[in-house]
PDB file of N, CA, C and O in Angstrom:
ATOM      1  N   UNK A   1       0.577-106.997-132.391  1.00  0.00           N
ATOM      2  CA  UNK A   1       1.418-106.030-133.063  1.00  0.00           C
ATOM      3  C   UNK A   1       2.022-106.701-134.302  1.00  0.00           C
ATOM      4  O   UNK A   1       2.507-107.824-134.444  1.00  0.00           O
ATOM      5  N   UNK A   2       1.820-105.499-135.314  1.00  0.00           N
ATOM      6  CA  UNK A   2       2.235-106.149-136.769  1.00  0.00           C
ATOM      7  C   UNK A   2       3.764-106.252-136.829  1.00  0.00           C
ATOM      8  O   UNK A   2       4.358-106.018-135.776  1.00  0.00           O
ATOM      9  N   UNK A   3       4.435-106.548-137.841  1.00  0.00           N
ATOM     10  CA  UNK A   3       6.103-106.752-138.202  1.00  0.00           C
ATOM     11  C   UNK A   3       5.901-104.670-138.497  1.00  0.00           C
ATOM     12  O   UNK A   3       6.719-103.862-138.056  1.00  0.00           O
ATOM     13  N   UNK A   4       5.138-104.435-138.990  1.00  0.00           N
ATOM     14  CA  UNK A   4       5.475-102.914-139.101  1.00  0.00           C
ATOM     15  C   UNK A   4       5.748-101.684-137.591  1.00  0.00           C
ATOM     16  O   UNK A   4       6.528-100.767-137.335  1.00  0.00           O
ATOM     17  N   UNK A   5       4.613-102.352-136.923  1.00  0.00           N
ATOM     18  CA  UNK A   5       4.070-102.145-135.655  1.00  0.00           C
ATOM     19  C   UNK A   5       5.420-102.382-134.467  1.00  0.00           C
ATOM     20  O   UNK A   5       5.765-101.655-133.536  1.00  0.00           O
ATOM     21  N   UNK A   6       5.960-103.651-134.927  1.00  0.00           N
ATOM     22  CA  UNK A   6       6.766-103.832-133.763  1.00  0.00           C
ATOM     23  C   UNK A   6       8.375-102.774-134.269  1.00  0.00           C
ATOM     24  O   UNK A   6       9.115-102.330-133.392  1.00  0.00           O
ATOM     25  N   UNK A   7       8.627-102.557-135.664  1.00  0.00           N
ATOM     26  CA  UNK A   7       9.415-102.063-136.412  1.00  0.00           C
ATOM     27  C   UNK A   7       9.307-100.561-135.811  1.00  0.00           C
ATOM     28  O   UNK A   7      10.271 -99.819-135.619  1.00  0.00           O
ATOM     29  N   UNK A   8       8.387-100.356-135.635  1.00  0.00           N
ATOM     30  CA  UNK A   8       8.153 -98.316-135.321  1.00  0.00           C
ATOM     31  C   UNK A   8       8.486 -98.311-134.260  1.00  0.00           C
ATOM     32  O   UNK A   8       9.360 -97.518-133.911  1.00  0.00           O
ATOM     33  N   UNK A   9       7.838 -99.305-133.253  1.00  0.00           N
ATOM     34  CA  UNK A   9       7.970 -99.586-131.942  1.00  0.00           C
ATOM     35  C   UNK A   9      10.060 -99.489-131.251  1.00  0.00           C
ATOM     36  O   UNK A   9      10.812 -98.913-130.465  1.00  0.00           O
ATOM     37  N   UNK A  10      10.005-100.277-132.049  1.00  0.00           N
ATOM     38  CA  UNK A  10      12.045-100.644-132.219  1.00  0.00           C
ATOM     39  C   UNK A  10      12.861 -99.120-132.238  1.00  0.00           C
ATOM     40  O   UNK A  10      13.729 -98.545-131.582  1.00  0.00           O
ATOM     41  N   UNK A  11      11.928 -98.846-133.521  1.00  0.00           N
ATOM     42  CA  UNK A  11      12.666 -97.256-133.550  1.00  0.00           C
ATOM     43  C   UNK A  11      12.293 -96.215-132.900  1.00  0.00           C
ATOM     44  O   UNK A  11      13.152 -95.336-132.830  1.00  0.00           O
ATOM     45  N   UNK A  12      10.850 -95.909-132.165  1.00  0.00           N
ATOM     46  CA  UNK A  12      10.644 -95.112-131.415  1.00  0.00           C
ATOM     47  C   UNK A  12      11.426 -95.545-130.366  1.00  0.00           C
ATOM     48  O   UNK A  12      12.094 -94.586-129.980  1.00  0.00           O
ATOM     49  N   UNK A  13      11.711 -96.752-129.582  1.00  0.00           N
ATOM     50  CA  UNK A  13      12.464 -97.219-128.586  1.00  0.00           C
ATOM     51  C   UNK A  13      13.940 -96.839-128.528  1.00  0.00           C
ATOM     52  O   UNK A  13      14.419 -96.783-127.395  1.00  0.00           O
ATOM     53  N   UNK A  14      14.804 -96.546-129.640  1.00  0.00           N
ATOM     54  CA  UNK A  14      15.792 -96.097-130.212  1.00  0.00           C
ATOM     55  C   UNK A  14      15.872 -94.438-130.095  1.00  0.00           C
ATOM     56  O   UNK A  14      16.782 -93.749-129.632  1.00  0.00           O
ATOM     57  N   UNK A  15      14.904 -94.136-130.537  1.00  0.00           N
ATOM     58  CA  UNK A  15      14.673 -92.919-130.518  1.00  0.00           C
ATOM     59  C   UNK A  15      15.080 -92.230-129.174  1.00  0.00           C
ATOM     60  O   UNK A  15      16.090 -91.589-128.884  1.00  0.00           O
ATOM     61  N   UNK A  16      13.963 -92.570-128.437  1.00  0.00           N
ATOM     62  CA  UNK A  16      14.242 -92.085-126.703  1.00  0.00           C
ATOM     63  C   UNK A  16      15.024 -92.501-126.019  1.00  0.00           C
ATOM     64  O   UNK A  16      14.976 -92.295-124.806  1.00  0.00           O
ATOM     65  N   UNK A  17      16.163 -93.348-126.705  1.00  0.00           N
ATOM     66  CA  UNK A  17      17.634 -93.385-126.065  1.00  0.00           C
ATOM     67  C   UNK A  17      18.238 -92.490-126.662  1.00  0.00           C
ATOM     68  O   UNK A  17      18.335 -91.461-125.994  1.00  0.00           O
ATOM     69  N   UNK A  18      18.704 -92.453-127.685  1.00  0.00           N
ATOM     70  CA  UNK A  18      19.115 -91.496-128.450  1.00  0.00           C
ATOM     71  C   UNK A  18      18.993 -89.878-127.773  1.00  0.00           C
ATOM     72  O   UNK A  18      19.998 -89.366-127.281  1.00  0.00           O
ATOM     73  N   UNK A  19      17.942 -89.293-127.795  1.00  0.00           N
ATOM     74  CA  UNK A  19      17.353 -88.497-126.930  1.00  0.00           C
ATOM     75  C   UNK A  19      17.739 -88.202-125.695  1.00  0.00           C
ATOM     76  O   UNK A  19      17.987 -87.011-125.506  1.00  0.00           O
ATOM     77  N   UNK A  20      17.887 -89.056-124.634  1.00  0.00           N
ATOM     78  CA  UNK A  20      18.378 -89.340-123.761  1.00  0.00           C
ATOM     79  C   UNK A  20      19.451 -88.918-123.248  1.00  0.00           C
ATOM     80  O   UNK A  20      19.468 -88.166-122.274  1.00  0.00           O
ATOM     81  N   UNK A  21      20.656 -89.426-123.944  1.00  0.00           N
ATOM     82  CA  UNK A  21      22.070 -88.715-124.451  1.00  0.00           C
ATOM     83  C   UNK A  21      22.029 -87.722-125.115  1.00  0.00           C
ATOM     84  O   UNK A  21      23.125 -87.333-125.518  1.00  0.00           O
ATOM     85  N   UNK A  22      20.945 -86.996-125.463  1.00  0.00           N
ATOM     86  CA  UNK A  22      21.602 -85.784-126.734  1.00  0.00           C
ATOM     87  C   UNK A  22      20.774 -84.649-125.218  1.00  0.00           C
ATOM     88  O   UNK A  22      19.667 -84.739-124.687  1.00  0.00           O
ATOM     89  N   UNK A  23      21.904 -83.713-124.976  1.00  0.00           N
ATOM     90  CA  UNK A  23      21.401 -81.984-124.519  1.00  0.00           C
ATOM     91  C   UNK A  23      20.495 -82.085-125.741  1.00  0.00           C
ATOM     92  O   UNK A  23      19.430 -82.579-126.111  1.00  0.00           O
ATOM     93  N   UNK A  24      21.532 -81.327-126.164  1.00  0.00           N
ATOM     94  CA  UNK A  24      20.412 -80.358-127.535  1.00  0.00           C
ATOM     95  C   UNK A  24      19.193 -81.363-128.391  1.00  0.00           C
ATOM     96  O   UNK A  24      18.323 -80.819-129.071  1.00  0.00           O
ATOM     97  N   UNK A  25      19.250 -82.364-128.295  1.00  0.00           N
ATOM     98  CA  UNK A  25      17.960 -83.051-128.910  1.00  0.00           C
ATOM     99  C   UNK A  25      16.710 -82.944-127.720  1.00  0.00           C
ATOM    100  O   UNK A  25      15.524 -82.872-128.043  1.00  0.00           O
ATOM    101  N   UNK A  26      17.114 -82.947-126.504  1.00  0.00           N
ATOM    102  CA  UNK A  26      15.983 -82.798-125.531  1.00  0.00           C
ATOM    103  C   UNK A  26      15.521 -81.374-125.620  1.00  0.00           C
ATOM    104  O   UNK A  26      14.332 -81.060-125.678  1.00  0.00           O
ATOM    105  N   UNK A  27      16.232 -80.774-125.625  1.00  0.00           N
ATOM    106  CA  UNK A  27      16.232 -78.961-125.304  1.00  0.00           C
ATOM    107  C   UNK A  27      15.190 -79.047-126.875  1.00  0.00           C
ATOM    108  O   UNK A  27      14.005 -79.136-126.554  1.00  0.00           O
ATOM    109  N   UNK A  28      15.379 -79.038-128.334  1.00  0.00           N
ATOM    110  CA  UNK A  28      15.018 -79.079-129.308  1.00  0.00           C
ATOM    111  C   UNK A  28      13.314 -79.873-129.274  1.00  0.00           C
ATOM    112  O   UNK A  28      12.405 -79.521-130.025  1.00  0.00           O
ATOM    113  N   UNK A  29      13.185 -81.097-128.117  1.00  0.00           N
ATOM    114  CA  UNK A  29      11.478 -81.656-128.201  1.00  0.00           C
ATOM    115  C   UNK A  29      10.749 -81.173-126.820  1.00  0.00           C
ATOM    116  O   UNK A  29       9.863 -81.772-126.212  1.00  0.00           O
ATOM    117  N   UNK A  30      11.233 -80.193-126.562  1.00  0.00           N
ATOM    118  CA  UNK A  30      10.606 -79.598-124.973  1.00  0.00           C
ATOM    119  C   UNK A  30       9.805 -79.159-125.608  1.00  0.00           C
ATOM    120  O   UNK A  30      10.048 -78.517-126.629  1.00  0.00           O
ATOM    121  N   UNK A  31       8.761 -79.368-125.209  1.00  0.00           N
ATOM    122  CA  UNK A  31       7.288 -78.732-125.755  1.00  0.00           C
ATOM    123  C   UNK A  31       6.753 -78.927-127.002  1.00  0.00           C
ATOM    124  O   UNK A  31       5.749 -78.256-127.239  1.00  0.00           O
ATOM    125  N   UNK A  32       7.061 -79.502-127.677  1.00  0.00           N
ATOM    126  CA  UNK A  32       6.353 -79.775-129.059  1.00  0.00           C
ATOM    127  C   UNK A  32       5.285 -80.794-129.120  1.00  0.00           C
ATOM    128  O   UNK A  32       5.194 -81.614-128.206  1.00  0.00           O
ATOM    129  N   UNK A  33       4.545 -80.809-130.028  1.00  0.00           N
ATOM    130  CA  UNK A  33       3.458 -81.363-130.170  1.00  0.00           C
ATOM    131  C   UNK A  33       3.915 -83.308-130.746  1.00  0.00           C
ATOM    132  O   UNK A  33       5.041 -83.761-130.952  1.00  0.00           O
ATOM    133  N   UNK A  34       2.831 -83.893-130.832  1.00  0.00           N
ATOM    134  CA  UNK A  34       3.385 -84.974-131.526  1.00  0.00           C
ATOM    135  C   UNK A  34       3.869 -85.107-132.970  1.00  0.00           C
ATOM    136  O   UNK A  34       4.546 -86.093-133.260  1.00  0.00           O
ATOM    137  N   UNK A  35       3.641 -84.396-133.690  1.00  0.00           N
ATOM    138  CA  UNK A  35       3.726 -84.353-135.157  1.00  0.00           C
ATOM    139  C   UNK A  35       4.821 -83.599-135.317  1.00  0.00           C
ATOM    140  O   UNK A  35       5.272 -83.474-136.456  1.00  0.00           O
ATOM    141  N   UNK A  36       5.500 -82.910-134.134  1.00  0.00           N
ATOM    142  CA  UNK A  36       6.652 -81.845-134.616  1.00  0.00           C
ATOM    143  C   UNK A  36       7.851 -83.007-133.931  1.00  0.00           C
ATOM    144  O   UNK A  36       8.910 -83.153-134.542  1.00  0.00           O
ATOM    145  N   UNK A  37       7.656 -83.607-132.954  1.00  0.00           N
ATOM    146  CA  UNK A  37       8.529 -84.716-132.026  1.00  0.00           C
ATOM    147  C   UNK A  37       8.896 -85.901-133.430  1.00  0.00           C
ATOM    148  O   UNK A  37      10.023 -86.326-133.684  1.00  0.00           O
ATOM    149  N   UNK A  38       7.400 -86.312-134.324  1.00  0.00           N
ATOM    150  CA  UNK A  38       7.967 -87.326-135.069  1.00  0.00           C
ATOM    151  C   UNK A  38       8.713 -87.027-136.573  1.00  0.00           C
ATOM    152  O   UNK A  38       9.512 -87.763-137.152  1.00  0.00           O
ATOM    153  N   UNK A  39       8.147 -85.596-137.047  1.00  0.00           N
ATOM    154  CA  UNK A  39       9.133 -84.525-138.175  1.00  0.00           C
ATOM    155  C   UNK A  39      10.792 -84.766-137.403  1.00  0.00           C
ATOM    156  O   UNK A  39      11.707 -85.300-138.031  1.00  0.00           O
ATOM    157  N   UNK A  40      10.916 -84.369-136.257  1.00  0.00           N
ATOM    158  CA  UNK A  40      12.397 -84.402-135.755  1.00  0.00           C
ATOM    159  C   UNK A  40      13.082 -85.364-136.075  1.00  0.00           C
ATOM    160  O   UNK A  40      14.121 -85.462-136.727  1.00  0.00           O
ATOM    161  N   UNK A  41      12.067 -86.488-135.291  1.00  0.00           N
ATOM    162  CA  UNK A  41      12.998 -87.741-135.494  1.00  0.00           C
ATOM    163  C   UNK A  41      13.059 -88.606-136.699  1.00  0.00           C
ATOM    164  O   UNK A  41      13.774 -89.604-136.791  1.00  0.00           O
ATOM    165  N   UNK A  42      12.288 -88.172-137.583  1.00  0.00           N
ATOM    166  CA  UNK A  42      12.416 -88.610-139.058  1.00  0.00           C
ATOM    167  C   UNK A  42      13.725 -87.385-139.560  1.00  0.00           C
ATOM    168  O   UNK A  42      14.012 -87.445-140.755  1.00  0.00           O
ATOM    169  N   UNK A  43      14.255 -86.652-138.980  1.00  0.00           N
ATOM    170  CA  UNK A  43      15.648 -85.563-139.757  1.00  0.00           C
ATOM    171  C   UNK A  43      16.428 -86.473-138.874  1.00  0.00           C
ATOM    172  O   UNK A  43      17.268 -87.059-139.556  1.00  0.00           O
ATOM    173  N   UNK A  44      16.477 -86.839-137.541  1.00  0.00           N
ATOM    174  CA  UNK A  44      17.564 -87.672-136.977  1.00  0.00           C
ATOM    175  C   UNK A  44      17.822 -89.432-137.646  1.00  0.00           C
ATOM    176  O   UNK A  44      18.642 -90.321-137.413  1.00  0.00           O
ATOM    177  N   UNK A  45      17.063 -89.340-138.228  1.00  0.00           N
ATOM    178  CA  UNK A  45      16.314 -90.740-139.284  1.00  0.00           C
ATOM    179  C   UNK A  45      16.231 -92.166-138.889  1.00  0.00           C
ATOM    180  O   UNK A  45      16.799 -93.178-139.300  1.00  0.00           O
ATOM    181  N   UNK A  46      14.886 -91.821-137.478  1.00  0.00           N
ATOM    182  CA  UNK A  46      14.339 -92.998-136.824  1.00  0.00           C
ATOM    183  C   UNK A  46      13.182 -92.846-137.624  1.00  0.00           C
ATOM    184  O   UNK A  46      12.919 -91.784-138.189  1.00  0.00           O
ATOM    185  N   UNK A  47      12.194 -94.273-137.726  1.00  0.00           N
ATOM    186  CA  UNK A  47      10.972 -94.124-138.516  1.00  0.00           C
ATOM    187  C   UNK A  47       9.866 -94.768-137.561  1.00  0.00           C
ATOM    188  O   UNK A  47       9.777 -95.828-136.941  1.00  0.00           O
ATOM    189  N   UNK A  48       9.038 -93.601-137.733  1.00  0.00           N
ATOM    190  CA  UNK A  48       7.203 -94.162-136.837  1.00  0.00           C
ATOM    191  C   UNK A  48       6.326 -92.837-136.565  1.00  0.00           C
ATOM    192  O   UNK A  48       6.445 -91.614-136.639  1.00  0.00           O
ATOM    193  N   UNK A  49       5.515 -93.669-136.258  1.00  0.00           N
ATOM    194  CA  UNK A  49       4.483 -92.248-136.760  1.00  0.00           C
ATOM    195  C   UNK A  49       3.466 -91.974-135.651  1.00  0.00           C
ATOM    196  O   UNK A  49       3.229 -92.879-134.851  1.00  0.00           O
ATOM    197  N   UNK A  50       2.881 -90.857-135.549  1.00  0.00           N
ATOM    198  CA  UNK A  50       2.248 -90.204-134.441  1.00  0.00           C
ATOM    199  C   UNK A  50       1.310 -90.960-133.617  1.00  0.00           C
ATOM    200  O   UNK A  50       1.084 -90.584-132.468  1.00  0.00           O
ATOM    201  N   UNK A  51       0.552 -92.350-134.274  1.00  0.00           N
ATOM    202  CA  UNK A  51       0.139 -93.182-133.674  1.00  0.00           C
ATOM    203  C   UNK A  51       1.192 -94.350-132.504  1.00  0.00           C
ATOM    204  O   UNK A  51       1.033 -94.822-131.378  1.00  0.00           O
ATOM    205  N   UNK A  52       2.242 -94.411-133.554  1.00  0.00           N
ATOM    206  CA  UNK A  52       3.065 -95.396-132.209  1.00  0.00           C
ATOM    207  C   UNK A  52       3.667 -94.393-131.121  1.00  0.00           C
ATOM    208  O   UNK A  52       4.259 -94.739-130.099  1.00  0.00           O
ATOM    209  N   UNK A  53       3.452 -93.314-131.462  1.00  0.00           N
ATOM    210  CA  UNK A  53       4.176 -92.117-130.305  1.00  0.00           C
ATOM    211  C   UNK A  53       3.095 -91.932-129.164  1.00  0.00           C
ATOM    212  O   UNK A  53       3.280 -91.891-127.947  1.00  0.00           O
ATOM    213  N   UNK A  54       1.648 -91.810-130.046  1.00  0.00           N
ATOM    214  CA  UNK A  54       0.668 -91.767-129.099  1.00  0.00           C
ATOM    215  C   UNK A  54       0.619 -92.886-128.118  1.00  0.00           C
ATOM    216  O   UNK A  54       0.475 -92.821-126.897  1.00  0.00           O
ATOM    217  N   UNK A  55       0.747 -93.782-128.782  1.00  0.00           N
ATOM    218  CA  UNK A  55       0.333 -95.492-128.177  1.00  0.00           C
ATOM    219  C   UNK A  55       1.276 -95.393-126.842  1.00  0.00           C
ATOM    220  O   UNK A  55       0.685 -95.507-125.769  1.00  0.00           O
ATOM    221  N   UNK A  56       2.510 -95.216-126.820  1.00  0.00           N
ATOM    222  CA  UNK A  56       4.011 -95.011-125.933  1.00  0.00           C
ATOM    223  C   UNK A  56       3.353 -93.781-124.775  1.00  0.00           C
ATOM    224  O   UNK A  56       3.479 -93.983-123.568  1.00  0.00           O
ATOM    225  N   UNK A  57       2.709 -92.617-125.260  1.00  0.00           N
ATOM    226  CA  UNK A  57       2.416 -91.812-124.036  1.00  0.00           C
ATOM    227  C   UNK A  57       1.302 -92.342-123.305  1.00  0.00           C
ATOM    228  O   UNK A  57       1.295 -92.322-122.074  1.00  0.00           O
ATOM    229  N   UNK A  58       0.244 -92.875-124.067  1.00  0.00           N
ATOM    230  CA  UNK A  58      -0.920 -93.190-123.608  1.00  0.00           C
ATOM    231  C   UNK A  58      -0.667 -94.579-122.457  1.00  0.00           C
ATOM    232  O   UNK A  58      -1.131 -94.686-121.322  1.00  0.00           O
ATOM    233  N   UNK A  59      -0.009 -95.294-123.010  1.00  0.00           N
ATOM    234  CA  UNK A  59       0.175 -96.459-121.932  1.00  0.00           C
ATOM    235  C   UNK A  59       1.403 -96.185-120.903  1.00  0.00           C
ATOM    236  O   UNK A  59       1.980 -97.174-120.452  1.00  0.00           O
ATOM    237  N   UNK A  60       1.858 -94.801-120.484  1.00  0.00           N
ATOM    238  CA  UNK A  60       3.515 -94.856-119.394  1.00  0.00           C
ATOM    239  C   UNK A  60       4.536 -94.860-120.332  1.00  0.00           C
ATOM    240  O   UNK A  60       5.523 -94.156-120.123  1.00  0.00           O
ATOM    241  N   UNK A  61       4.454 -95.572-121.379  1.00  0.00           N
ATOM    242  CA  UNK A  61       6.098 -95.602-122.013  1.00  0.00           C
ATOM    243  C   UNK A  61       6.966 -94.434-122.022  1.00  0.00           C
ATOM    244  O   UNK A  61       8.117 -94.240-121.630  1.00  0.00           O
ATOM    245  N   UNK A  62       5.871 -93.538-122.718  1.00  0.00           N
ATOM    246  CA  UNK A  62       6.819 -92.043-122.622  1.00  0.00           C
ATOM    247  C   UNK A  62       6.038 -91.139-121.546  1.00  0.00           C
ATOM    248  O   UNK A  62       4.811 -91.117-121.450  1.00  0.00           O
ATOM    249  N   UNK A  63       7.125 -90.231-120.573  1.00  0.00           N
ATOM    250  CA  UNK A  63       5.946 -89.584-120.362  1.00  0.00           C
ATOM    251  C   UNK A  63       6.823 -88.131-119.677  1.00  0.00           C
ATOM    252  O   UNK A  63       8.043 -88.113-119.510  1.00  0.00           O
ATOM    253  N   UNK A  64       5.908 -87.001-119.354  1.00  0.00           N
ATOM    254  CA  UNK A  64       6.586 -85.756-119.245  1.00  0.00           C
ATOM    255  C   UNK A  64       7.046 -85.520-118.203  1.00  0.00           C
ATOM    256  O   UNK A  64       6.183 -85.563-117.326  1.00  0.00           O
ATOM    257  N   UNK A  65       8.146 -85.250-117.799  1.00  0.00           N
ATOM    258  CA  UNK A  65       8.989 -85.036-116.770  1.00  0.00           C
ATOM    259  C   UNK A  65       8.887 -83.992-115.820  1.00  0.00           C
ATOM    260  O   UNK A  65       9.502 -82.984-116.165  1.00  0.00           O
ATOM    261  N   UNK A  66       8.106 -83.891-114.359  1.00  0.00           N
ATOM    262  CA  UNK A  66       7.525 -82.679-114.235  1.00  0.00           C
ATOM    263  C   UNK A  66       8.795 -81.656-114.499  1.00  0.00           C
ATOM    264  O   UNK A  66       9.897 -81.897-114.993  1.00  0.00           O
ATOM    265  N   UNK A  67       8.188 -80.319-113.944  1.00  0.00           N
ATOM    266  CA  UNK A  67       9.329 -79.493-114.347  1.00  0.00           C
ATOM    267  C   UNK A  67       9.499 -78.694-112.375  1.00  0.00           C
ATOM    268  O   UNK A  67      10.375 -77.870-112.117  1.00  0.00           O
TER     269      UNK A  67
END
């Protein structure tokens, strides 16, 4: 992992705490796609992009909460 790589990584990691604590930020990424999840969190102004989001679901990091 690059210095950029581990940088997205940092802030996607940030991100889903952030998240975490926010109602309305969870209620707001229920169901969205990846590209609408990383638009969000670039207005909440964490930075990384649909590949380090992918990378995070694909290996467990992130993952969907049944319902």
């Amino acid at each position: 992992m690059d210095i950029g790589e581990a940088e997205e990584q940092d802030q996607l990691e940030r991100f889903l705490a952030h998240a975490a604590i926010s109602e309305r930020l969870r209620t707001r990424l229920s169901g969205l796609d990846a590209y609408q999840v990383v638009a969000i969190a670039d207005a909440e102004g964490f930075r990384f992009g649909v590949t380090t989001l992918h990378r995070a679901v694909c290996t467990g990091y992130v993952m969907r909460r049944p319902r």
